[in-house]
Every structure is written in structure tokens, then in C-alpha cells.
Gaussian input, Z-matrix of N, CA and C with variables (Angstrom, degrees):
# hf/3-21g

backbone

0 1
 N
 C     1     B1
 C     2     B2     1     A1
 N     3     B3     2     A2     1     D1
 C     4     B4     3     A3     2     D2
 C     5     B5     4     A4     3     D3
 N     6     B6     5     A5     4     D4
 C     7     B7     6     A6     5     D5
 C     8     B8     7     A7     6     D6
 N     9     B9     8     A8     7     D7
 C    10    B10     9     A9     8     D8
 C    11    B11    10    A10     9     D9
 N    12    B12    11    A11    10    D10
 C    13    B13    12    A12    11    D11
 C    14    B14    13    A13    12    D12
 N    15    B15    14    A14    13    D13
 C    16    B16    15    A15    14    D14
 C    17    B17    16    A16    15    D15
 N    18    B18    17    A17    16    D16
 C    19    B19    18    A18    17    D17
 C    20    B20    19    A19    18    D18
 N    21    B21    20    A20    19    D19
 C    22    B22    21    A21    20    D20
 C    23    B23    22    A22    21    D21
 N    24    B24    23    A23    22    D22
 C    25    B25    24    A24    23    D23
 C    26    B26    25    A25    24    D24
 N    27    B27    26    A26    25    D25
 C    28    B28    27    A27    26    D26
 C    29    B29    28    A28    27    D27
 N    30    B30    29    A29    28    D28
 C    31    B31    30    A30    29    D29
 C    32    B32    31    A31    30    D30
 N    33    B33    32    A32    31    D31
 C    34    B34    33    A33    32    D32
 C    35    B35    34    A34    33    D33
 N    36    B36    35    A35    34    D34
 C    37    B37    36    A36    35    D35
 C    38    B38    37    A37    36    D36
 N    39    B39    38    A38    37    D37
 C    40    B40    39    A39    38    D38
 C    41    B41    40    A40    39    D39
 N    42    B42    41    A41    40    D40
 C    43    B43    42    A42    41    D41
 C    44    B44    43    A43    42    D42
 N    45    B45    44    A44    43    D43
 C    46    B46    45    A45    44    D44
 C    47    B47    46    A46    45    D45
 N    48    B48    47    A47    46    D46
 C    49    B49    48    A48    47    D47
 C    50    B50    49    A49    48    D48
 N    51    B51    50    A50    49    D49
 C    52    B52    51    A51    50    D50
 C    53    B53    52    A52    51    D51
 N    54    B54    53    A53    52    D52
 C    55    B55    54    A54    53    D53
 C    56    B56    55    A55    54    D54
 N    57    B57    56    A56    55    D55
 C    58    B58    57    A57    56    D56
 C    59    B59    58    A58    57    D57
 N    60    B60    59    A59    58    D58
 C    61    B61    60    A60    59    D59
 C    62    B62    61    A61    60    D60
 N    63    B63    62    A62    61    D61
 C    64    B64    63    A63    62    D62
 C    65    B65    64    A64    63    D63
 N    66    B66    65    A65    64    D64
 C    67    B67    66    A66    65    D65
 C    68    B68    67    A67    66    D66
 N    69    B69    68    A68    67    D67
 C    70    B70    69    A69    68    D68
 C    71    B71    70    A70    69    D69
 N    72    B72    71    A71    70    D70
 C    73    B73    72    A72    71    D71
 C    74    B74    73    A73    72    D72
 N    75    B75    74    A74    73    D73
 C    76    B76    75    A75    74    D74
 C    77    B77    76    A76    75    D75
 N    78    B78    77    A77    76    D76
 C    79    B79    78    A78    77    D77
 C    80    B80    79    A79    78    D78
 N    81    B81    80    A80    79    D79
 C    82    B82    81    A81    80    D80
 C    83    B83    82    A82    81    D81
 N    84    B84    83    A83    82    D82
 C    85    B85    84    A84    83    D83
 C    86    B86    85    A85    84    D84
 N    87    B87    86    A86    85    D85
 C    88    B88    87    A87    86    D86
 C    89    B89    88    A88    87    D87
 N    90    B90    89    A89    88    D88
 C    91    B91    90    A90    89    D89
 C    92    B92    91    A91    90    D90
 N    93    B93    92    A92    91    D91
 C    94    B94    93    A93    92    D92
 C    95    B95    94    A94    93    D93
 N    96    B96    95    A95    94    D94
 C    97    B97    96    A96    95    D95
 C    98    B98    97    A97    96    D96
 N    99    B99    98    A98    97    D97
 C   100   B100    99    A99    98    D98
 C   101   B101   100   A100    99    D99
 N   102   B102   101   A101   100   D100
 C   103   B103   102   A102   101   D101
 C   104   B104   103   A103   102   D102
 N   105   B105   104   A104   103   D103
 C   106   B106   105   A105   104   D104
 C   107   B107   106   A106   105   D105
 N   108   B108   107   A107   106   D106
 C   109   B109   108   A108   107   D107
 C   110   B110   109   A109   108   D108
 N   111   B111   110   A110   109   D109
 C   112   B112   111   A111   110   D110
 C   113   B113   112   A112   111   D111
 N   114   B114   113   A113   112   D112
 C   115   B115   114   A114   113   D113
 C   116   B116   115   A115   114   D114
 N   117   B117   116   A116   115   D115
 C   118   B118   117   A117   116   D116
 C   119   B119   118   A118   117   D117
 N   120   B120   119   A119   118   D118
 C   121   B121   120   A120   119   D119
 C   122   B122   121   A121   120   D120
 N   123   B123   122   A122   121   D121
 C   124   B124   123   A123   122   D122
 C   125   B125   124   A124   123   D123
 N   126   B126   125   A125   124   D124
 C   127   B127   126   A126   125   D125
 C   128   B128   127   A127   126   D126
 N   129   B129   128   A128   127   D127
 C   130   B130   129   A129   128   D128
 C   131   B131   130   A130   129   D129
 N   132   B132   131   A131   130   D130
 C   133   B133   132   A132   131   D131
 C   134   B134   133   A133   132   D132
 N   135   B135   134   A134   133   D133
 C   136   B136   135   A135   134   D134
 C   137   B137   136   A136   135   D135
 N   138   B138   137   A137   136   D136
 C   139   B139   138   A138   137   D137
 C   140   B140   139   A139   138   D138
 N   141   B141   140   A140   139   D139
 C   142   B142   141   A141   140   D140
 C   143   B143   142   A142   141   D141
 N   144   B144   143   A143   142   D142
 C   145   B145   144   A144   143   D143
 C   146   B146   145   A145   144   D144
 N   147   B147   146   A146   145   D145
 C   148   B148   147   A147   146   D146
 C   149   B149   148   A148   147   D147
 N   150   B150   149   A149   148   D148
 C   151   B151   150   A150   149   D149
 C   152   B152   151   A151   150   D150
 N   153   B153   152   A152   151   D151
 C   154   B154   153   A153   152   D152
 C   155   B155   154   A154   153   D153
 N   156   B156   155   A155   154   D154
 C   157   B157   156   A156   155   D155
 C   158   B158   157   A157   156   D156
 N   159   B159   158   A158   157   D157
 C   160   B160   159   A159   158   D158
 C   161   B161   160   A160   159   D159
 N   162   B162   161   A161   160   D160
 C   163   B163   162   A162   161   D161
 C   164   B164   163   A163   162   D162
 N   165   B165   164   A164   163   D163
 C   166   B166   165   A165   164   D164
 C   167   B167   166   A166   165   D165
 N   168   B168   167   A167   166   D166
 C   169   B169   168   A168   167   D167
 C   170   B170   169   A169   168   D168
 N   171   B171   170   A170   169   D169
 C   172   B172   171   A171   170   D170
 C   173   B173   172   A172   171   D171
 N   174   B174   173   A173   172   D172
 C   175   B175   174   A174   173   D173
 C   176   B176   175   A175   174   D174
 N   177   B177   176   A176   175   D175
 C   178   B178   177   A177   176   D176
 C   179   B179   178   A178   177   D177
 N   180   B180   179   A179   178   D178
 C   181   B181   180   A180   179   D179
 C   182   B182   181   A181   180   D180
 N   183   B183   182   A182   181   D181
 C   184   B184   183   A183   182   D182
 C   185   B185   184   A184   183   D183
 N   186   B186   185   A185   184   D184
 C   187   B187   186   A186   185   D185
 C   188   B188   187   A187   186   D186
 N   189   B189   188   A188   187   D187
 C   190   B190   189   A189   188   D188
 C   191   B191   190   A190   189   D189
 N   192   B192   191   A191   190   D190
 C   193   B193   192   A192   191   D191
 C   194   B194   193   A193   192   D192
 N   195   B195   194   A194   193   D193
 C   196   B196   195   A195   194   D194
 C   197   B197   196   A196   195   D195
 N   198   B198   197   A197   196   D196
 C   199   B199   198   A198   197   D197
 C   200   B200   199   A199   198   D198
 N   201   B201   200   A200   199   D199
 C   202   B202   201   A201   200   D200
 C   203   B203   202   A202   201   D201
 N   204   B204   203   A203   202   D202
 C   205   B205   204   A204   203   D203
 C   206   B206   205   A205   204   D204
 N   207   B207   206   A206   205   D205
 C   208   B208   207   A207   206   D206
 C   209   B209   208   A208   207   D207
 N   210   B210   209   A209   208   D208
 C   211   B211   210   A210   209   D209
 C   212   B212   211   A211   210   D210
 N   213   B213   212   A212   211   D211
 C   214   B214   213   A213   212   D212
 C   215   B215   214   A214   213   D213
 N   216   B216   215   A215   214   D214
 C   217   B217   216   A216   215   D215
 C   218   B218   217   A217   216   D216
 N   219   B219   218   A218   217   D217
 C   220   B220   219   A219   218   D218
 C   221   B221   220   A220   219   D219
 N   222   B222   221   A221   220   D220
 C   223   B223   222   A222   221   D221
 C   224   B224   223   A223   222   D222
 N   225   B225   224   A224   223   D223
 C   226   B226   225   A225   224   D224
 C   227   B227   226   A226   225   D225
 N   228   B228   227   A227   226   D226
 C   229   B229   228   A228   227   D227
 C   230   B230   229   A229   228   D228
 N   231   B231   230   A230   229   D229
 C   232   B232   231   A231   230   D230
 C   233   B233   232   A232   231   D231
 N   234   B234   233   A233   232   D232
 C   235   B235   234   A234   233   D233
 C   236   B236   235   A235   234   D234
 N   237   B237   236   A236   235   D235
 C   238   B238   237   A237   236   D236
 C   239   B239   238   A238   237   D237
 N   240   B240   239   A239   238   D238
 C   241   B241   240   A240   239   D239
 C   242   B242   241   A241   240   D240
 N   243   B243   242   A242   241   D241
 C   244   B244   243   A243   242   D242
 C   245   B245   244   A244   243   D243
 N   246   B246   245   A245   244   D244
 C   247   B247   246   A246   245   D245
 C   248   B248   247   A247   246   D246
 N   249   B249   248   A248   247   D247
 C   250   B250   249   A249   248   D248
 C   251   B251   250   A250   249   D249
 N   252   B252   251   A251   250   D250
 C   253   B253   252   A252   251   D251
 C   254   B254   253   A253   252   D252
 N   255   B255   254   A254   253   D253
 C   256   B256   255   A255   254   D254
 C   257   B257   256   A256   255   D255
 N   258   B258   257   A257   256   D256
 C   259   B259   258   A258   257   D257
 C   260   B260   259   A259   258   D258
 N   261   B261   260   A260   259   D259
 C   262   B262   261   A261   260   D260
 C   263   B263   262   A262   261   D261
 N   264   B264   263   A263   262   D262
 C   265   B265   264   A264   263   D263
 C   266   B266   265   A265   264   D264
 N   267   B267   266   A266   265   D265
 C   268   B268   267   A267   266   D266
 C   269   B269   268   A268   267   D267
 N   270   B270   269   A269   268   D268
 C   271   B271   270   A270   269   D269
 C   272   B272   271   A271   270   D270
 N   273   B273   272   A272   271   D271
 C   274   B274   273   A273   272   D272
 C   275   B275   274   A274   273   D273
 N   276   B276   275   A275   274   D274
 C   277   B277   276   A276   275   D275
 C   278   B278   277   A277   276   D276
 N   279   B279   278   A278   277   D277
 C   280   B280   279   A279   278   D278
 C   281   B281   280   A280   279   D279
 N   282   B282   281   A281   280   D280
 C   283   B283   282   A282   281   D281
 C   284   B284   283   A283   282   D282
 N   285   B285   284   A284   283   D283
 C   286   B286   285   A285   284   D284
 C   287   B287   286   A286   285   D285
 N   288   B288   287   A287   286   D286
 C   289   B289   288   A288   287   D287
 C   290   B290   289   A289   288   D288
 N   291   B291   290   A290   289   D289
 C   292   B292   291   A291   290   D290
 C   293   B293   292   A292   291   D291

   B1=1.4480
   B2=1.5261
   B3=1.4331
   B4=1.3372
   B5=1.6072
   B6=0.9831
   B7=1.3168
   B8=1.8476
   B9=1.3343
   B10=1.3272
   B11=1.7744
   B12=1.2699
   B13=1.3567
   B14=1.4902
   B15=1.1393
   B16=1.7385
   B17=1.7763
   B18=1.2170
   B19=1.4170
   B20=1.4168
   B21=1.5895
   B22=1.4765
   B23=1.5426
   B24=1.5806
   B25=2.1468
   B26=1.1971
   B27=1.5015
   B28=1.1338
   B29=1.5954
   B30=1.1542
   B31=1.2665
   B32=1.5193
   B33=1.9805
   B34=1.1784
   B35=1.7366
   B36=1.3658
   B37=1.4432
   B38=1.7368
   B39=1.0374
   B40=1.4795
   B41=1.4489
   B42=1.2313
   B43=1.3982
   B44=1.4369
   B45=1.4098
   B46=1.6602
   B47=1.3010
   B48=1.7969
   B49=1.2059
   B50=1.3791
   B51=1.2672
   B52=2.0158
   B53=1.3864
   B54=1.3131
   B55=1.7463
   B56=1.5852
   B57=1.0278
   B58=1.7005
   B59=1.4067
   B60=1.2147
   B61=1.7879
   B62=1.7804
   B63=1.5796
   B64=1.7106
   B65=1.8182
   B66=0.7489
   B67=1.0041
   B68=1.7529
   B69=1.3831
   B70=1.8963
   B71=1.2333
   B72=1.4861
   B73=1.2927
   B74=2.2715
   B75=1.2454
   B76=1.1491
   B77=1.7672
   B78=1.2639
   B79=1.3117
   B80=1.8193
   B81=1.1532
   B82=1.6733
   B83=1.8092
   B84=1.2454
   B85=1.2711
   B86=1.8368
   B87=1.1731
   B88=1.3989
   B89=1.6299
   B90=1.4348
   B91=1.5306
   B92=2.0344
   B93=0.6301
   B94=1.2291
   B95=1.3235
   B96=1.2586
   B97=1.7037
   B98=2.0814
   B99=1.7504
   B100=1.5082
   B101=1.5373
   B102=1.3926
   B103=1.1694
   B104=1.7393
   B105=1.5343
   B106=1.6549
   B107=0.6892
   B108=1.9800
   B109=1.0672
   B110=1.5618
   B111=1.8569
   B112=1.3651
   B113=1.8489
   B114=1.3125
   B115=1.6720
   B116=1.8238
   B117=1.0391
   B118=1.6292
   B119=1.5168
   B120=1.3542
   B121=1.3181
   B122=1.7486
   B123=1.1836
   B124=1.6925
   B125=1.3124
   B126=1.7720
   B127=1.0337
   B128=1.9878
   B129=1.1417
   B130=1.7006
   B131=1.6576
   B132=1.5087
   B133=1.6438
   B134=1.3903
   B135=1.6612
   B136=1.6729
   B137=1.6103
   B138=1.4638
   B139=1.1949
   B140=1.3040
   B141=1.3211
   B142=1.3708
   B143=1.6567
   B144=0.9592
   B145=1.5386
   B146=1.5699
   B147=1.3650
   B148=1.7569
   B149=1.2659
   B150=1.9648
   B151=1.3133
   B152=1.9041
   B153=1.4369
   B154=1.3985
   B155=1.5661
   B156=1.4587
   B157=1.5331
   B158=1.4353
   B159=1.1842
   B160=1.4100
   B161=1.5360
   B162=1.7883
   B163=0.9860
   B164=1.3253
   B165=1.8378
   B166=1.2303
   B167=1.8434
   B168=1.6501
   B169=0.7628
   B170=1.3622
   B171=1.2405
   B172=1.7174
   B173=1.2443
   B174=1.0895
   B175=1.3974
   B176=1.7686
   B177=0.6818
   B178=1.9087
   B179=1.6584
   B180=1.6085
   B181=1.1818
   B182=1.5245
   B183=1.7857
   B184=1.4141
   B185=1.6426
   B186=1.5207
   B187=1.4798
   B188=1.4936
   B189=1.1040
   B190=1.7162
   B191=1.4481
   B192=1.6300
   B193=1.0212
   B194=1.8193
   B195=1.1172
   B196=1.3034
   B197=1.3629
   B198=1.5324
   B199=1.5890
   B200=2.0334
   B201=1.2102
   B202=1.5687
   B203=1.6830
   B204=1.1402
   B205=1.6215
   B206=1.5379
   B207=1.2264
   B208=1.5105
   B209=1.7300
   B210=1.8693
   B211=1.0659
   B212=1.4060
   B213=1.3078
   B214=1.5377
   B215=1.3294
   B216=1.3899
   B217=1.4530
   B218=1.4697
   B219=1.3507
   B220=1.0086
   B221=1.2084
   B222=1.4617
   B223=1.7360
   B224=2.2304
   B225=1.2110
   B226=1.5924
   B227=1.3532
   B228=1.6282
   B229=1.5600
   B230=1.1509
   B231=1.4563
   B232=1.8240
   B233=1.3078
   B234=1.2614
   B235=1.2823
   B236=2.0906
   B237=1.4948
   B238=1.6562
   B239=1.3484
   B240=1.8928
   B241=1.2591
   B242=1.4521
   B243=1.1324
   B244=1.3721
   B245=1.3961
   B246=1.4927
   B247=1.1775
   B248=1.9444
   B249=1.4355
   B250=1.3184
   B251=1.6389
   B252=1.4812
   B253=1.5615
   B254=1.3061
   B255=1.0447
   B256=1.5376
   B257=2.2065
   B258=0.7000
   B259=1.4525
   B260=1.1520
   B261=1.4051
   B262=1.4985
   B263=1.5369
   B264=1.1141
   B265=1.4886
   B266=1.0551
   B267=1.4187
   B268=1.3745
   B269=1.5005
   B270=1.1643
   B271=1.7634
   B272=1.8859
   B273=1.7240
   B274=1.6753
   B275=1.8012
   B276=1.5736
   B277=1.5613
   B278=1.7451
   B279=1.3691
   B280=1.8630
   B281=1.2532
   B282=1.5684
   B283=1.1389
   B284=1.5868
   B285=0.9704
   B286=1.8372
   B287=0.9210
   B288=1.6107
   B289=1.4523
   B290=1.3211
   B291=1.5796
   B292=1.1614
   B293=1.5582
   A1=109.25
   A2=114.90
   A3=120.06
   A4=119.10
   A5=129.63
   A6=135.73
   A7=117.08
   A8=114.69
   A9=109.63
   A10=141.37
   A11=106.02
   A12=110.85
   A13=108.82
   A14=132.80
   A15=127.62
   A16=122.79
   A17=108.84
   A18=118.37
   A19=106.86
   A20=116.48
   A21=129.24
   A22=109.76
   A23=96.40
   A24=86.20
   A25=95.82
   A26=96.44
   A27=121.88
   A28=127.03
   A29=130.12
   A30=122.84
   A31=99.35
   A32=94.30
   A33=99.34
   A34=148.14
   A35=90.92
   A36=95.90
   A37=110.66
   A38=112.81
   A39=112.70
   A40=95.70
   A41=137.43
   A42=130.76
   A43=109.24
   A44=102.86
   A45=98.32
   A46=90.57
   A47=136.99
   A48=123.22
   A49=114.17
   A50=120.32
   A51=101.65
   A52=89.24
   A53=141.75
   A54=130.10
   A55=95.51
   A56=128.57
   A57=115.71
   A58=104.74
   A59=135.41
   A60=124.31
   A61=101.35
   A62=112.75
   A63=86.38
   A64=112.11
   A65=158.87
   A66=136.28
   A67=129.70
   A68=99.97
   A69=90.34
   A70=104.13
   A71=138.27
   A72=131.32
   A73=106.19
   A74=111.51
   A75=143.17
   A76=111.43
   A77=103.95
   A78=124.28
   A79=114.83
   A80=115.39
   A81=118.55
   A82=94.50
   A83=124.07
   A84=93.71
   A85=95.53
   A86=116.03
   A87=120.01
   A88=110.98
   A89=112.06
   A90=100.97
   A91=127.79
   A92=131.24
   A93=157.03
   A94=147.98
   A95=151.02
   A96=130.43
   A97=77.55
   A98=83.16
   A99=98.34
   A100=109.69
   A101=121.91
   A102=146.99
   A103=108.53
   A104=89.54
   A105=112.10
   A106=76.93
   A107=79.06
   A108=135.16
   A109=138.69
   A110=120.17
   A111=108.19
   A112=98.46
   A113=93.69
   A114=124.13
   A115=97.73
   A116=120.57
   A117=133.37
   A118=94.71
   A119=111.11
   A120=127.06
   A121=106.69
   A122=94.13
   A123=111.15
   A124=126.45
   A125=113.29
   A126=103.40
   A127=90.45
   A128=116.28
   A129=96.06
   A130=84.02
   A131=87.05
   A132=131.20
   A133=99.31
   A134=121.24
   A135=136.41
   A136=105.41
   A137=114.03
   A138=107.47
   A139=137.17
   A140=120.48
   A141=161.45
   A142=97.26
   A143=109.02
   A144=128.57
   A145=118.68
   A146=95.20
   A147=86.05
   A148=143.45
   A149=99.44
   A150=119.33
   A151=111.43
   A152=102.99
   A153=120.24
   A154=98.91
   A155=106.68
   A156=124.35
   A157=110.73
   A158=131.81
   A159=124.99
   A160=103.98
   A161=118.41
   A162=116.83
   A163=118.55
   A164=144.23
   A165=97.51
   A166=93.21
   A167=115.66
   A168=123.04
   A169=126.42
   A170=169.28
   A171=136.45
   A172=155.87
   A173=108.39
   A174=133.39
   A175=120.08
   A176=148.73
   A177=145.27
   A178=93.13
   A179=111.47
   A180=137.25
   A181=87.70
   A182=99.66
   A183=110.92
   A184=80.19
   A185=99.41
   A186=128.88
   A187=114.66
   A188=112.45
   A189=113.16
   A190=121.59
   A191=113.57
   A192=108.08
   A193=122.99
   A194=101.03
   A195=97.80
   A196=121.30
   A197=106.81
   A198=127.82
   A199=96.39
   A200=96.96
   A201=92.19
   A202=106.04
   A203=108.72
   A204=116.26
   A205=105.63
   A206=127.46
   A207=147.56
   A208=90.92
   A209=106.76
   A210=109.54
   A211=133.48
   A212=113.58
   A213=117.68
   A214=109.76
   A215=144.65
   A216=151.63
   A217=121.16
   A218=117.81
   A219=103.05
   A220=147.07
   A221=117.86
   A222=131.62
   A223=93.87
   A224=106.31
   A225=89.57
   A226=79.52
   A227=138.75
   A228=129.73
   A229=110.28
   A230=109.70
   A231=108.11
   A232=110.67
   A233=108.22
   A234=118.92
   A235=131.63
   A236=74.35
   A237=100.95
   A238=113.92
   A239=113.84
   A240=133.90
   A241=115.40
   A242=121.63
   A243=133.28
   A244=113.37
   A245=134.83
   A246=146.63
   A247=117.81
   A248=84.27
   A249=95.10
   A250=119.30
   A251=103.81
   A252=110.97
   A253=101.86
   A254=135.82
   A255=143.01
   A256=105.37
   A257=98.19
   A258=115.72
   A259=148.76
   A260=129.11
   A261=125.02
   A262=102.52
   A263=142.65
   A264=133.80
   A265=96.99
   A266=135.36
   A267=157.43
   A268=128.66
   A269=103.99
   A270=100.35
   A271=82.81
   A272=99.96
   A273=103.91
   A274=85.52
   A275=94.46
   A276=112.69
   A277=100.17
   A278=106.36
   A279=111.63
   A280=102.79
   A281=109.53
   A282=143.97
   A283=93.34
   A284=132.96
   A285=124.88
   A286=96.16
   A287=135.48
   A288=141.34
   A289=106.41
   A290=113.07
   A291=141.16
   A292=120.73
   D1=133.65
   D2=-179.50
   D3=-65.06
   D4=144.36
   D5=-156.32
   D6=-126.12
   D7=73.90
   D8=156.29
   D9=-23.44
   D10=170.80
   D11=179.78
   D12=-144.09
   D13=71.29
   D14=157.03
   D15=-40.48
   D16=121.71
   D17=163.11
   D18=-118.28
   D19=147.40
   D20=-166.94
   D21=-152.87
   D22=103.27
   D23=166.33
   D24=-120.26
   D25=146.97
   D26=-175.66
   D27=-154.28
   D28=149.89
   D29=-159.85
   D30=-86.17
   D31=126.41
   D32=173.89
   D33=-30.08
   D34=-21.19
   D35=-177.20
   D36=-81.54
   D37=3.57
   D38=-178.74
   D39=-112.37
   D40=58.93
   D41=-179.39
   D42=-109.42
   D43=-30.29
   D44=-178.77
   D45=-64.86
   D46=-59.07
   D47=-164.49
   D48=-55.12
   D49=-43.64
   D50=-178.79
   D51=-60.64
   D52=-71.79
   D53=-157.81
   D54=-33.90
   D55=-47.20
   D56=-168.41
   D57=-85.04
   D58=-33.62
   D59=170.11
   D60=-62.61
   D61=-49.74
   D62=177.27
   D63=-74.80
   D64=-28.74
   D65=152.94
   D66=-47.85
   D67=-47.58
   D68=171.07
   D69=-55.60
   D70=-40.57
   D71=-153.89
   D72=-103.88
   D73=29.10
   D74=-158.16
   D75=3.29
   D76=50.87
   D77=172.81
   D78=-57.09
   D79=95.04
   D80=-162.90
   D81=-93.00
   D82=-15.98
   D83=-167.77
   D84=-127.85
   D85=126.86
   D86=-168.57
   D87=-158.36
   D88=121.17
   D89=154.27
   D90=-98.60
   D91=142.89
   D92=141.88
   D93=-31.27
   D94=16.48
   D95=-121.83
   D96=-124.22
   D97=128.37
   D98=175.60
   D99=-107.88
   D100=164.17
   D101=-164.17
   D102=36.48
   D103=84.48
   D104=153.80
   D105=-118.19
   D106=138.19
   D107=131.50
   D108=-92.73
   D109=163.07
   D110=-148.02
   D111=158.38
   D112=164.73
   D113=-173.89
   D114=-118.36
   D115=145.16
   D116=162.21
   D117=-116.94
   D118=162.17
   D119=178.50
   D120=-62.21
   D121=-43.66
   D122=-170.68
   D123=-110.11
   D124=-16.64
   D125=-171.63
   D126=-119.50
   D127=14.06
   D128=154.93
   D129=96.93
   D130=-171.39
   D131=-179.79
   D132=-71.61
   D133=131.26
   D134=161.41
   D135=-128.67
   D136=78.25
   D137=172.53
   D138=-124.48
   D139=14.85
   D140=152.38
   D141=70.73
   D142=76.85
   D143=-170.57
   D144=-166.63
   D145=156.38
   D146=-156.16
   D147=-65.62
   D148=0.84
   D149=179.57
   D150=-91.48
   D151=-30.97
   D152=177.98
   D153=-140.59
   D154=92.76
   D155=173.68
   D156=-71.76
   D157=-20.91
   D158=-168.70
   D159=-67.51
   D160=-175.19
   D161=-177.79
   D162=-170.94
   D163=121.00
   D164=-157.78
   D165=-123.25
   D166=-178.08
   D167=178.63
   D168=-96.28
   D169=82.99
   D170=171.41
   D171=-118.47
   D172=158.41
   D173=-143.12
   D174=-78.76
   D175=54.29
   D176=-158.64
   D177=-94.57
   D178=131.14
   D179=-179.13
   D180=-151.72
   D181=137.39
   D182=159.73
   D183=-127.15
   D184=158.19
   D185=-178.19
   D186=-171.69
   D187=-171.63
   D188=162.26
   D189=-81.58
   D190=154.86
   D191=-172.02
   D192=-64.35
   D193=-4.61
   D194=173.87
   D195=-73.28
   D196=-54.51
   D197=-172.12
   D198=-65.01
   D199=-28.03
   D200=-167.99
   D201=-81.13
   D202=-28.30
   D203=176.03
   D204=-73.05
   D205=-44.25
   D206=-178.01
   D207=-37.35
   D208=-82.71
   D209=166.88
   D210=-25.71
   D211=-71.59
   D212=-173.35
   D213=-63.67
   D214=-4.21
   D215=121.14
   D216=-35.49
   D217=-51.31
   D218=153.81
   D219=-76.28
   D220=-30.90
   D221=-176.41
   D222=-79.39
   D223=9.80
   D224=-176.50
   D225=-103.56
   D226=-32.23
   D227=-171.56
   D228=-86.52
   D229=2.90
   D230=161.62
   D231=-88.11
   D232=-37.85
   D233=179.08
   D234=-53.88
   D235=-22.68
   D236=-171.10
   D237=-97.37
   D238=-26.80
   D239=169.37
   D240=-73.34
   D241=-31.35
   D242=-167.73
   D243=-128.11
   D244=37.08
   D245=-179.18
   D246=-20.25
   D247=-45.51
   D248=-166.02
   D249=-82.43
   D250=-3.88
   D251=-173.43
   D252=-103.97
   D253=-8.75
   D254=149.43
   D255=90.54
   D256=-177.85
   D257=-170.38
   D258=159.37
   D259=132.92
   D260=-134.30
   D261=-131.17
   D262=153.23
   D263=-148.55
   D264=-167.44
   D265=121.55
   D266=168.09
   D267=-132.76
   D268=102.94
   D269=-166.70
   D270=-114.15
   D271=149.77
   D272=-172.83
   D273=-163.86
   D274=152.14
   D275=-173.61
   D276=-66.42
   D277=153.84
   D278=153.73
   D279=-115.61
   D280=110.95
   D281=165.24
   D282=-65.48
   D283=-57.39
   D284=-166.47
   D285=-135.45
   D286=179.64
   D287=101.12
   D288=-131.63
   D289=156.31
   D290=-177.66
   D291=-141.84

């Protein structure tokens, strides 16, 4: 089975909620890397400093395309819940891993 790759930034403050979408969706293998920083087209400056306090988090999971669609179903109804904390969504093929 072909095997995706999800990427997710998102503003830190929604972290407990991805911890609970990868767990409902029993996603065992996931990295993490907190405090990026960065510009969105639309949503500005995230540079966790006192002029642009925000800050975001992200997320890279490869899995199957199922579990990876599962997810991105959910992180789009976070996305929709929390308008204002913004979120960025990148799903891309795995050509290899090693």
C-alpha cells in the first residue's frame, strides 16, 4: 500500500487538539518540532517575539493513505473550529524511505 506524507503548522495553542486527533485516529508514528517560526501568505508574521507573539507548531506523519486522509479530515475541522489560529496542510507522495 502506497504511503503518504502529511505536514501540519499550526498555532501552538491548538496542540493539545492535534495530540487528541492523533491519538483518536491511532497514529503511532509522528514527529513534532515546536516553535516555528515563519510568515503565511495570509496569516502574517509567527515569530514568538514581542512584536509577532504567535507561534506555530509542525506536524510530519507518513502513514497510509487511509490513516493519512482520516487525519487531514480531521486537522481541516480544526481548522474550521479555530479559524483564527490558522493552519497549513500539506499532504505529498513517499517516493522512498530509508
Amino acid at each position: 500500500m502506497d504511503k503518504l506524507m502529511l505536514i501540519a503548522f499550526y498555532n501552538n495553542i491548538l496542540e493539545d487538539e492535534v495530540n487528541n486527533l492523533l491519538k483518536q485516529h491511532k497514529i503511532e508514528g509522528f514527529s513534532i518540532i515546536e516553535n516555528v517560526k515563519g510568515k503565511g501568505k495570509t496569516s502574517g508574521y509567527h515569530l514568538g517575539d514581542s512584536v509577532f507573539p504567535d507561534i506555530n507548531n509542525g506536524l510530519y506523519v507518513v502513514d497510509t493513505e487511509d490513516k493519512i486522509n482520516l487525519l487531514k479530515e480531521g486537522l481541516k475541522g480544526l481548522k474550521e473550529k479555530f479559524p483564527q489560529e490558522g493552519m497549513k496542510i500539506f499532504i505529498l507522495p513517499v517516493i522512498e524511505s530509508i
